[in-house]
C-alpha positions as CSV (number, residue, x, y, z in Angstrom):
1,X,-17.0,30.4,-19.8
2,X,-15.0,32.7,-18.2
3,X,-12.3,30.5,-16.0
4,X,-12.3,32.7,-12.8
5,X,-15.2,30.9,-11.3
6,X,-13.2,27.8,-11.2
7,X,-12.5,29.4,-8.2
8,X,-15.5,30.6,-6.7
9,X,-17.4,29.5,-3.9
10,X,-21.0,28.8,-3.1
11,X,-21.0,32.3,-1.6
12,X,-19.4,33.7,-4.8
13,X,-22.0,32.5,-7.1
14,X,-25.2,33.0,-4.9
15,X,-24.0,36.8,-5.7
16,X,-23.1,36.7,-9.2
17,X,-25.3,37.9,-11.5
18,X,-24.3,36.1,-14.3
19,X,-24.6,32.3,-12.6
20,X,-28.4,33.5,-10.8
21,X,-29.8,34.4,-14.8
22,X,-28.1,30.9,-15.9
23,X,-29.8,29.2,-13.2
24,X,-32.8,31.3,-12.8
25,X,-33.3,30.4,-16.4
26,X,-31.8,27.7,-17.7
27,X,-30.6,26.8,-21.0
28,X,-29.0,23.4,-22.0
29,X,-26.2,25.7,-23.7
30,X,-25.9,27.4,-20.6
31,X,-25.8,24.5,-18.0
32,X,-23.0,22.5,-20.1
33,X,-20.8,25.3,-19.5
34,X,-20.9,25.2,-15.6
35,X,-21.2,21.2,-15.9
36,X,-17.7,21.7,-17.8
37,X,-16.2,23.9,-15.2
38,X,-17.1,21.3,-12.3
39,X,-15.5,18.5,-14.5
40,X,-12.2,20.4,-14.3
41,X,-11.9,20.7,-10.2
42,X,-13.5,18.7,-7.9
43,X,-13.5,21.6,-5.2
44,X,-15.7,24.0,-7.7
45,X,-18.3,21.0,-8.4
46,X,-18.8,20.8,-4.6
47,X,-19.2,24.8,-4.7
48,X,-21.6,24.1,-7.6
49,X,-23.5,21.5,-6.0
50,X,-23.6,23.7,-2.5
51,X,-25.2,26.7,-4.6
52,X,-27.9,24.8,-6.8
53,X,-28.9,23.1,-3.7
54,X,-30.0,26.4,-1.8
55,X,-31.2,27.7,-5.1
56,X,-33.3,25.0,-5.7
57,X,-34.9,25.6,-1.8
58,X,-35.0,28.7,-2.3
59,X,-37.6,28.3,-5.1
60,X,-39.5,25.2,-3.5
61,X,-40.3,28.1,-0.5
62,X,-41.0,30.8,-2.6
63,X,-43.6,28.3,-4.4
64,X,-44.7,27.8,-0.9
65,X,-45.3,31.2,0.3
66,X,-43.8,34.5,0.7
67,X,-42.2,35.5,4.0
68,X,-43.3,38.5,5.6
69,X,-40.5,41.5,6.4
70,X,-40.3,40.6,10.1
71,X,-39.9,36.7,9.2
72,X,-37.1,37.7,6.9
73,X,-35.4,39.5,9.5
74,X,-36.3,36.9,12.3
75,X,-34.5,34.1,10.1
76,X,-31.9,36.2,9.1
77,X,-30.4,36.8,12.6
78,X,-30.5,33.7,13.2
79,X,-28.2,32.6,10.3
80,X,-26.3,35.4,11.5
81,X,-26.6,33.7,14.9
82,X,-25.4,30.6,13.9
83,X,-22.3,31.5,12.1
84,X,-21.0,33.1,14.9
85,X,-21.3,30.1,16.6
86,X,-19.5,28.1,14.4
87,X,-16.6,30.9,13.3
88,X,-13.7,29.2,15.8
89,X,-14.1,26.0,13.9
90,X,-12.0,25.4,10.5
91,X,-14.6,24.3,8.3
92,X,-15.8,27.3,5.5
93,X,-18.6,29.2,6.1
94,X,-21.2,29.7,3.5
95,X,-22.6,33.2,3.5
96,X,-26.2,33.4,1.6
97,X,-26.5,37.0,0.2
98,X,-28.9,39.0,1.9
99,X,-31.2,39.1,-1.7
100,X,-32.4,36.0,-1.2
101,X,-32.0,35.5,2.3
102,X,-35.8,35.7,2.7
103,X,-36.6,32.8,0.9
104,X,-33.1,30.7,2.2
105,X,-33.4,31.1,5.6
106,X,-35.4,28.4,6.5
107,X,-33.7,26.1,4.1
108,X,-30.2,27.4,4.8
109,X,-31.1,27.0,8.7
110,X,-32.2,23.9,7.9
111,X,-29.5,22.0,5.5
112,X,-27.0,24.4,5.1
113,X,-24.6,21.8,4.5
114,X,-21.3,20.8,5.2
115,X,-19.6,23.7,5.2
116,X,-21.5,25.8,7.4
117,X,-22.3,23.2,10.4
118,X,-19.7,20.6,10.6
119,X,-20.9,17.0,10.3
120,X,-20.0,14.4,11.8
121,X,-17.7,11.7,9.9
122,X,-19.5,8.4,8.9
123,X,-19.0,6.0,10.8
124,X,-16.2,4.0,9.2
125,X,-16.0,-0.2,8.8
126,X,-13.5,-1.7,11.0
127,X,-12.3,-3.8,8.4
128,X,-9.6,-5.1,10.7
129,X,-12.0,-6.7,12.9
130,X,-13.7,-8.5,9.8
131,X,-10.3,-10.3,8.9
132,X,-9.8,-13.6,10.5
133,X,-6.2,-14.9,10.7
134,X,-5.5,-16.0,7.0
135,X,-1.9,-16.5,7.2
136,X,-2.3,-20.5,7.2
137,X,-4.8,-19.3,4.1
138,X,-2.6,-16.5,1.9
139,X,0.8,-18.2,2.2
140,X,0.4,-21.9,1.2
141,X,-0.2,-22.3,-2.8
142,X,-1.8,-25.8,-1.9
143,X,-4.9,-24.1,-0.5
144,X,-8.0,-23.0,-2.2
145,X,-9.1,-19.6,-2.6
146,X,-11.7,-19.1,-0.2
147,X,-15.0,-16.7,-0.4
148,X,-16.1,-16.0,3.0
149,X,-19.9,-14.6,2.6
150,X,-22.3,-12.7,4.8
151,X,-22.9,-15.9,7.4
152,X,-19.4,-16.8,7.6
153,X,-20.4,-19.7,4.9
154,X,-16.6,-20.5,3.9
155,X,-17.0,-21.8,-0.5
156,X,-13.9,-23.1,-1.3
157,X,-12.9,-22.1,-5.1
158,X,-10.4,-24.7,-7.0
159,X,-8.1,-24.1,-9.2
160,X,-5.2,-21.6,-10.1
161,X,-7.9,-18.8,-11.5
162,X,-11.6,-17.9,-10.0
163,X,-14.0,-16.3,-11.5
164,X,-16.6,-14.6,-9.3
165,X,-19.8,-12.9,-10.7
166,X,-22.1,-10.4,-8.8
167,X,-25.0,-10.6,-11.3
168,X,-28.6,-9.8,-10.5
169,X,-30.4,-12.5,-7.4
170,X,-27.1,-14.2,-7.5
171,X,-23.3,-14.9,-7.3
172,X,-21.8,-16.7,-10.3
173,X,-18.8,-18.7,-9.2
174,X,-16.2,-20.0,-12.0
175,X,-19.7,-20.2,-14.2
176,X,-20.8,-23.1,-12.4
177,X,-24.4,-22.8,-12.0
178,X,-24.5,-25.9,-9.0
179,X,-22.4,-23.4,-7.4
180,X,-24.4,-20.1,-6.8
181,X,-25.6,-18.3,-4.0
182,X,-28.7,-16.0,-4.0
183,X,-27.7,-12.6,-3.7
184,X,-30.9,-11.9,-1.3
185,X,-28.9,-14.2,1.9
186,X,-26.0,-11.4,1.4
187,X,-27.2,-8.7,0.9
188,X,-26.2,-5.7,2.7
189,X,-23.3,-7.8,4.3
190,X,-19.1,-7.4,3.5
191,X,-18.1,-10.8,1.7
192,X,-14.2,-11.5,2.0
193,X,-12.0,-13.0,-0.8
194,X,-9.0,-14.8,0.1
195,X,-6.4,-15.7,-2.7
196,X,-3.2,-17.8,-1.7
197,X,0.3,-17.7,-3.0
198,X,0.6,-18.9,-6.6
199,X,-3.0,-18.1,-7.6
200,X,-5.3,-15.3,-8.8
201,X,-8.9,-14.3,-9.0
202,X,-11.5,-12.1,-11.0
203,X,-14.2,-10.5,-9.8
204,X,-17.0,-8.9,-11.3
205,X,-18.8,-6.4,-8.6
206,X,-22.1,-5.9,-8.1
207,X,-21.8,-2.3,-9.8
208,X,-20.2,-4.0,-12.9
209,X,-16.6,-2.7,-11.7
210,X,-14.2,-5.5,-12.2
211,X,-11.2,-6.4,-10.0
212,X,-8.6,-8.7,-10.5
213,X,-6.8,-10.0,-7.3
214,X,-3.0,-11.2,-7.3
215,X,-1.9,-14.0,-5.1
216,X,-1.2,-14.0,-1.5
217,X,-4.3,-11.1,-1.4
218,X,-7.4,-9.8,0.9
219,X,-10.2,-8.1,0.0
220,X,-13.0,-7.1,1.5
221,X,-16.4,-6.2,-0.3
222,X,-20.1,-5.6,0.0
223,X,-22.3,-7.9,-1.8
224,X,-24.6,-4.5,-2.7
225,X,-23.3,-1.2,-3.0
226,X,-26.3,0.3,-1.4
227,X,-24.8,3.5,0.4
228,X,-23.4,6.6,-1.1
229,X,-20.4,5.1,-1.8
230,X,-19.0,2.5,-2.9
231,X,-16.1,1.4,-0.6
232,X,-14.0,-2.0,-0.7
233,X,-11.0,-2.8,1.4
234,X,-7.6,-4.6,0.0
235,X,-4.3,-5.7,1.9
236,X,-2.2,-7.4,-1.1
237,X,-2.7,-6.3,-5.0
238,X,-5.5,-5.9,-7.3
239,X,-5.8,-3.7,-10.4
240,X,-9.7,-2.0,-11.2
241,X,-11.5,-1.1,-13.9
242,X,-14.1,1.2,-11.9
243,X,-18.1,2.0,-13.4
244,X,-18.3,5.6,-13.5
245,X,-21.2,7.1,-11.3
246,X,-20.2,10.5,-10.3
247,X,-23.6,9.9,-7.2
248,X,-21.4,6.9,-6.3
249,X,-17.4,7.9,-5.9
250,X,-15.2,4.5,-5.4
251,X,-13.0,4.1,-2.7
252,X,-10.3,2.2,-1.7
253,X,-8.7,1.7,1.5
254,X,-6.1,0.1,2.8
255,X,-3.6,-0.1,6.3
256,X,-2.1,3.9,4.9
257,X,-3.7,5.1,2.2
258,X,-7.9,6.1,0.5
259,X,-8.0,6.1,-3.0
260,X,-11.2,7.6,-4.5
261,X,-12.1,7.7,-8.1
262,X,-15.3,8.1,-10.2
263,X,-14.1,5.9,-13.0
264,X,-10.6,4.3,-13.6
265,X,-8.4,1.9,-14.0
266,X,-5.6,1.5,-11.7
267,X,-3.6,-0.9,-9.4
268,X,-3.1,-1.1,-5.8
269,X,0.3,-2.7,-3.7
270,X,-0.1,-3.1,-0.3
271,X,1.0,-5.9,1.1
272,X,0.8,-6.1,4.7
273,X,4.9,-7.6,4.8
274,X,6.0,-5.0,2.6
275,X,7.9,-1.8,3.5
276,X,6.8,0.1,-0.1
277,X,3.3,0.4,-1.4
278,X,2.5,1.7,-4.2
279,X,-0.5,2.5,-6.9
280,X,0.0,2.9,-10.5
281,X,-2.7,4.9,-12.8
282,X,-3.7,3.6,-16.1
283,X,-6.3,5.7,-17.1
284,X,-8.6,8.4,-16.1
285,X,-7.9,10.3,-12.4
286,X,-7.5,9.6,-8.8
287,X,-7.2,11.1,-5.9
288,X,-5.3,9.7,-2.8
289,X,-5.1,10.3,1.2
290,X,-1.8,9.8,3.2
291,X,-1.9,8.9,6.5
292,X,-1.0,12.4,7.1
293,X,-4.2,13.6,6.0
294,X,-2.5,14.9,3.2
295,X,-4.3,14.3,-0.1
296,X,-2.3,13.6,-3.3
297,X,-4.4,13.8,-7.0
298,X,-2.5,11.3,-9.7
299,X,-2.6,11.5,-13.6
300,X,-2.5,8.4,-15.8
301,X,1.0,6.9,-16.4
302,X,2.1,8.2,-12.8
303,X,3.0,5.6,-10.1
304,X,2.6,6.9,-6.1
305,X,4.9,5.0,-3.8
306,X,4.9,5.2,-0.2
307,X,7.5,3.8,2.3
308,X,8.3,5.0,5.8
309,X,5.8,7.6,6.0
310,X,7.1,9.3,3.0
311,X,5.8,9.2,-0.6
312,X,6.8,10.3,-4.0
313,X,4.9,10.3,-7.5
314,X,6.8,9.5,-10.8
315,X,6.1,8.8,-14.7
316,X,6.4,5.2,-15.8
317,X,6.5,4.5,-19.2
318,X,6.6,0.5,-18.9
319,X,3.6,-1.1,-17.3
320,X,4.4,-4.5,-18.0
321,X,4.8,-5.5,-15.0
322,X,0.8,-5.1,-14.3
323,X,0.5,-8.5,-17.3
324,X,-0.1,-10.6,-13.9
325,X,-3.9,-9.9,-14.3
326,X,-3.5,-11.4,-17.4
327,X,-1.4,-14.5,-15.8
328,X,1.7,-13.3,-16.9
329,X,5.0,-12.0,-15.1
330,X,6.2,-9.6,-18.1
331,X,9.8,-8.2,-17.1
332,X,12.0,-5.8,-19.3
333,X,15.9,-5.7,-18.4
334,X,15.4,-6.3,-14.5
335,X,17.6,-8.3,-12.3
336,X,17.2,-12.0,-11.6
337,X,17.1,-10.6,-7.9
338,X,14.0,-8.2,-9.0
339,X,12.4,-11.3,-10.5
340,X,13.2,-13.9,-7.7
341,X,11.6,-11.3,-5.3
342,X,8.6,-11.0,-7.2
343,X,8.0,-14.8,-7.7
344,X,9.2,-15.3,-3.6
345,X,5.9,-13.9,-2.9
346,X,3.9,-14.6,-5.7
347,X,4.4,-18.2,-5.0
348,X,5.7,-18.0,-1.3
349,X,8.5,-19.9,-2.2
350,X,11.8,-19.3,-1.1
351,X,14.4,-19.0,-3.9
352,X,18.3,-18.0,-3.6
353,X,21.2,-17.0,-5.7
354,X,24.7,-15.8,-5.3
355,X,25.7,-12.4,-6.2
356,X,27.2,-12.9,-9.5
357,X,23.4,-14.4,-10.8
358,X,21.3,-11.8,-9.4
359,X,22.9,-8.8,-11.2
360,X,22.0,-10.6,-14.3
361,X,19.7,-8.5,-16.3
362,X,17.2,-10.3,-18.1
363,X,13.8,-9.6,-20.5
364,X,11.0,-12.0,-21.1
365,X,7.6,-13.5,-19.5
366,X,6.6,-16.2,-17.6
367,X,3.4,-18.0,-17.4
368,X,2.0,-18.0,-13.9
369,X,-0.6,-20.2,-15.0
370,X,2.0,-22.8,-14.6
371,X,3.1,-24.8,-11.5
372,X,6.3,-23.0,-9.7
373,X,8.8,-25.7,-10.8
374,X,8.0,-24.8,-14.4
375,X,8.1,-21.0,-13.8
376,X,12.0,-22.0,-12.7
377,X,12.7,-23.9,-15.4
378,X,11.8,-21.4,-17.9
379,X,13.8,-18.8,-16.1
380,X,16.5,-21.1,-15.9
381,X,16.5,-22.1,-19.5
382,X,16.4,-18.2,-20.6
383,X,19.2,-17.0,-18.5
384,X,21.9,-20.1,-18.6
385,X,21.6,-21.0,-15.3
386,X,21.2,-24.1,-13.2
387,X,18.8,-24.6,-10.4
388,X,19.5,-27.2,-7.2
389,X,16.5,-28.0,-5.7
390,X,16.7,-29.7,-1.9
391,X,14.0,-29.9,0.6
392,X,11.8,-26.4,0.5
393,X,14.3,-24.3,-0.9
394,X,15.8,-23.5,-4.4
395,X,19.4,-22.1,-5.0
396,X,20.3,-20.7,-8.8
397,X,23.8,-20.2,-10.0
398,X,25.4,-20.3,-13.2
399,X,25.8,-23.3,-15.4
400,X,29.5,-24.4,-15.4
């Protein structure tokens, strides 16, 4: 297939020969090729979809009936008619050639689609509004995780680890039968997970997709993807292993930045308290939008960061540091001050050093299954040092 229509638009193919005898008359051989293009670039499979759309009116009318001459020129002036209208505004214009604007017309006047008359944006969730304040919730490891569900029905999850299960007529909650809700009481409503400091949960979606959820994290969910989308909302950190459905594309939000995919795995940042927020592709592609507006397409092994309204995106070769979905906190020749910080807000704890321990460089893992005294103790053992505990606070420094 001849790569220059990877940059063609609906207009350019509704006048290539070539692409009206492929779709006229279809082969398998023949539609595999322009499937393959449209895998390459997202902007030619919406091109793609724009042209076999019209195509595919055009033949449900001429099944119909025929249009006489005057209809054709009636309905043709008034496309013409219409585009003038809309030529000041910034979105493209799709021209239909005038060989089969006969038969178009009245579909073209009808759905010509997004790029001829400007729709208006779906209407968006205000996720903001759906958040209650969960501070007393997020930042005290003592506290359950908590899954708010369509009635405002609080179920409090024990334990370090939950397990929640979307399956079919029901939710599955750390495979504890007593504990399931049906799935027809939720449905169509945003359920809310809530996971403290010093705890984690896993959470099978309702599309199969599978999210784990770090401590000290929000999300936000439907209990049925039922729209054309599938859109869930995080402030915190989760990693995703996203179903493919190319009908369905996934989307994540949060307070700067949409991340849509098809099918990935990935993780997500964003804690509200932090100045840097960053996602980290582990397989297959994404694509994300700044609050600029600007949009930002990510290959695996590439990490995005944003801080201060500016952004950057870099190759990382070490993605240990994503083991916490596993329970672990993997590091490889960081700081004791890069690991306090980390374990400061994975178990809102407040730990301290002087400067002479936290440039100490260090390499090893710690169980975050574990309570927070014996995360310090194992640090403490593998680096020589000595920890003072008094009241709420710890202070590290080296053994004499």
């Amino acid at each position: 297939m001849d790569q220059k229509y990877i940059h063609y638009t609906a207009q350019q193919l509704l006048h290539d020969e070539k692409f009206l005898s492929a779709e006229n008359n279809p082969t398998e051989e023949s539609r595999k090729l322009w499937d393959e293009l449209a895998d390459k670039d997202e902007n030619f499979a919406r091109e793609l979809k724009v042209a076999r759309t019209i195509l595919a009116g055009v033949q449900k009318k001429k099944e119909a009936n025929q249009l006489s001459s005057e209809e054709e020129l009636s309905l043709w002036n008034q496309i013409e008619q219409s585009k003038n209208i809309y030529k000041k505004q910034r979105t493209r214009r799709l021209r239909i050639g005038r060989s089969i604007a006969a038969a178009a017309a009245v579909l073209a006047l009808c759905i010509i689609s997004y790029q001829l008359i400007p729709q208006p944006e779906e209407e968006g969730v205000d996720y903001h509004s759906l958040i209650p304040s969960n501070a007393s919730i997020l930042n005290d490891q003592n506290k359950d995780i908590t899954l708010i569900i369509s009635d405002q029905d609080k179920i409090s999850l024990s334990g370090k680890e939950a397990t929640v299960n979307y399956q079919k007529g029901y939710i599955e909650i750390n495979s504890n039968a007593d504990e399931e809700k049906k799935a027809e009481e939720i449905k169509d409503a945003y359920n809310q997970l809530i996971v403290p400091k010093g705890k984690r949960s896993f959470v099978t979606l309702a599309d199969g997709t599978q999210m784990w959820v770090n401590a000290g994290s929000t999300v936000i969910y439907p209990a049925n993807f039922t729209s054309n989308k599938r859109e869930i909302y995080v402030e915190g950190e989760i990693y995703l292993d996203v179903t493919p459905d190319k009908n369905k594309p996934f989307i994540v939000k949060t307070q700067d930045m949409n991340i849509q995919v098809l099918g990935t795995q990935f993780n997500v940042s964003a804690y509200k308290e932090d100045e840097m927020h960053h996602i980290i592709l582990v397989e297959g592609k994404v694509e994300v939008i700044l609050p600029d507006k600007s949009k930002q397409a990510m290959q695996p092994n590439q990490q995005l960061i944003h801080k201060d309204n500016n952004w950057n995106v870099h190759e990382v070769t070490n993605l240990d540091h994503l083991a916490w979905r596993y329970g672990y906190y993997q590091y490889k020749d960081q700081t004791i001050a890069e690991i306090v910080k980390n374990l400061n807000k994975y178990y809102g704890e407040t730990i301290s050093y002087d400067e002479t321990v936290g440039n100490i460089v260090c390499t090893g893992k710690l169980d975050l299954k574990n309570d927070f005294r014996e995360v310090i103790e194992a640090l403490t053992d593998a680096a020589s040092l000595q920890a003072d505990y008094s009241e709420n606070k710890i202070y590290l420094y080296v053994k004499p």
